[in-house]
N, C-alpha and C positions, 0 to 999 in steps of 0.2 A: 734298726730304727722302728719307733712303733709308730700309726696313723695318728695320733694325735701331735707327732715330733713334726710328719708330711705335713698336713693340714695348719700349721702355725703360720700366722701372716705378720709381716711386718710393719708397723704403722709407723710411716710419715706425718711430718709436721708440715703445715701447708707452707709456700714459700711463696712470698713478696715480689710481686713486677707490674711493669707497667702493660696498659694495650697500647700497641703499636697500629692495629690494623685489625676494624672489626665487618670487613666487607664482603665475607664470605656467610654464607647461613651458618644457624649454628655454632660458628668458630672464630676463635679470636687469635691472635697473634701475639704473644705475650715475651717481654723482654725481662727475662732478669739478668740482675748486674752482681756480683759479689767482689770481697775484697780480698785477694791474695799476697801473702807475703816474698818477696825474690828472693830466692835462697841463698845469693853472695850480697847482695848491696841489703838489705832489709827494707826496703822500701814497700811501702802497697801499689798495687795494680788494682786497677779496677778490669775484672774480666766480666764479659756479658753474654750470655747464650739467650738464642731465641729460638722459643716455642710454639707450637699449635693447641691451645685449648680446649674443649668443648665447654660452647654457652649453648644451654639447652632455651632458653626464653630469648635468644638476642636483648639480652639488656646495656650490655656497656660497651661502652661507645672508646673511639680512639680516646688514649691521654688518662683513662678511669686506674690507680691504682687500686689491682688485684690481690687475693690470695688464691694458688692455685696447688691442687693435692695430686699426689700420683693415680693412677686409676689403671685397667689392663686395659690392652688398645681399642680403639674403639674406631680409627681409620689407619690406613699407612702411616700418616704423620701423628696423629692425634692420641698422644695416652696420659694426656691431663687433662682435667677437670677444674672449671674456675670454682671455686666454693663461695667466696664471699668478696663483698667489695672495701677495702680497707678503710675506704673513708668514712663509711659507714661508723667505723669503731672510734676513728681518732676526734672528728667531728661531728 
């Protein structure tokens, strides 16, 4: 392999959730939800995993739909990054 093969990084697409819990400094709680298909009935599920973000300004508040990117860790829990606030775009 040559160092420019090592050195290639993968870029994420930021992913959509809510805040749940913005009571810690710095850090928000972020829920996201997606939709999964069952693999005998075909039905959707809704699955939701929740995260630890880093808000560097404490701007948003519980209930604020996020966009949040992958980032390298930055605490035990924390290796997201909120980037932008969605309402921002849609409204």
């Amino acid at each position: 392999m040559s160092e420019t093969e090592d050195k290639s990084t993968i870029v994420r697409r930021p992913i959509a959730g809510k805040v749940l819990s913005s009571k810690m400094d710095k850090t928000v709680s972020v829920l996201i939800e997606r939709l999964i298909k069952h693999p005998i009935y075909g039905k959707y599920i809704r699955r939701s995993t929740k995260v630890m973000a880093h808000d560097p300004e404490n701007t948003y508040k519980e209930g604020d739909s996020v966009s949040i990117s992958p980032c390298k860790p930055i605490s035990k829990n924390k290796s997201w990054i909120v980037v932008q606030d969605n309402e921002d775009i849609s409204g």
